[in-house]
N, C-alpha and C positions, 0 to 999 in steps of 0.2 A: 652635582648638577648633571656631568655627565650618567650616572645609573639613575638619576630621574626620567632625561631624556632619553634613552633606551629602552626606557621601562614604556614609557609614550609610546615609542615607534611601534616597538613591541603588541602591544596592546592595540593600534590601530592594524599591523598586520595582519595581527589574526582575526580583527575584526570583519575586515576583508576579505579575507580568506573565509572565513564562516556565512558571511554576505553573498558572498557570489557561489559559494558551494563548493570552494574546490577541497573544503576536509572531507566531504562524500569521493570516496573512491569510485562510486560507480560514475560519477559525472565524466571525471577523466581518460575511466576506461570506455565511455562512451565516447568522449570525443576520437579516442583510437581506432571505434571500428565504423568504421566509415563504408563499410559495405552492408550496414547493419541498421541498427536506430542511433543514427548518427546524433550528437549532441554538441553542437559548436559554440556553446558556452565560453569553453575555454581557447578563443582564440580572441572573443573580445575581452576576457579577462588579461590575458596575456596582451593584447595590445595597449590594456590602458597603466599596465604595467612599465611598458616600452616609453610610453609619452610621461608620467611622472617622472622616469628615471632620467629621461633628456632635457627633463625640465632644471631636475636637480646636478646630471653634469652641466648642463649651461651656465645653470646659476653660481656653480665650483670654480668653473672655467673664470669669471670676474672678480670672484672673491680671492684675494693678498690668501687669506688665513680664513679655516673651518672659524665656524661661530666658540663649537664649546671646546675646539682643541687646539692645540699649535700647528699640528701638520696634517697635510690631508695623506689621506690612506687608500688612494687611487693605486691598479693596475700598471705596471708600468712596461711589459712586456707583448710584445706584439709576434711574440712568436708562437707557431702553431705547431706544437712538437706530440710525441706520439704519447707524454704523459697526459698530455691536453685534450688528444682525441681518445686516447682509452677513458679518459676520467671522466669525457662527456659520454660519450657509449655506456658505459656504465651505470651511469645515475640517469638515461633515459631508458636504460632496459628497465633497470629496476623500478623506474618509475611508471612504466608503460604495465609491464606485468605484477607490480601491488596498486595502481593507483596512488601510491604517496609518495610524496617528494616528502623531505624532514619539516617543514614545519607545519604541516597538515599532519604527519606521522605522527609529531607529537601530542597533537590535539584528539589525537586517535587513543590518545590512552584513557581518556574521559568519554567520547564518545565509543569506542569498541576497543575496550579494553582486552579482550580476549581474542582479535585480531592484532591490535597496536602493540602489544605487548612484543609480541616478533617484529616487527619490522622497526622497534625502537631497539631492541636488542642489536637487530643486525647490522644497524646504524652507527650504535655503539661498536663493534666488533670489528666492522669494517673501518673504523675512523683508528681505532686501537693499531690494528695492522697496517693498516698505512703512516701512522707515527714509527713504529717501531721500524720501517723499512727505509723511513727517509733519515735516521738518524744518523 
């Protein structure tokens, strides 16, 4: 039941994603240049992103126990340490200058595959090295 319902989430994410445009790299890199043909798309995207997600901590917040699991798998650290700001520096550079965060990257392999094919690579690559470092 659990890889049913993931496979759901799954599948309305990227429906979403595909919906509002944000597997188009240029949309994102539009909304970056803001001195330019500015494109603020992605800020109501992002914000109705914010309101589902407080819907769904609120609704965590009163529930004993997850529906399809025993425990829930919330953050539990509230500190803001320099693995935390490198690791968001990072995945907004990279995001800023490809246009793709990962799961628009991976839908890039269907849609431009001969772009997508790099930036799943170095996705892969970069996740590899970073297992290898935290061992």
């Amino acid at each position: 039941m659990i890889l049913f319902i993931t496979l759901i989430c799954g599948l309305l994410f990227g429906f979403g994603l595909a919906l509002s445009e944000m597997t188009n790299p240029a949309v994102v890199i539009g909304f970056l240049d803001i001195f330019g043909d500015w494109n603020p798309s992605l800020i109501i995207v992002m914000g109705s992103a914010v309101f589902v997600s407080m819907i769904g901590y609120l609704i965590s917040k009163k529930q004993i126990k997850p529906f399809f699991t025993q425990v829930w798998s919330l953050p539990t650290s509230r500190i803001i340490d320099r693995k935390l700001v490198c690791g968001s520096a990072l995945f907004g550079i990279g995001w800023g200058l490809s246009g793709y965060c990962p799961g628009p990257g991976l839908t890039s392999l269907t849609n431009n595959p001969a772009e997508g094919i790099y930036f799943v690579l170095a996705l892969v690559l970069g996740s590899a090295i970073y297992h290898i470092q935290t061992r």
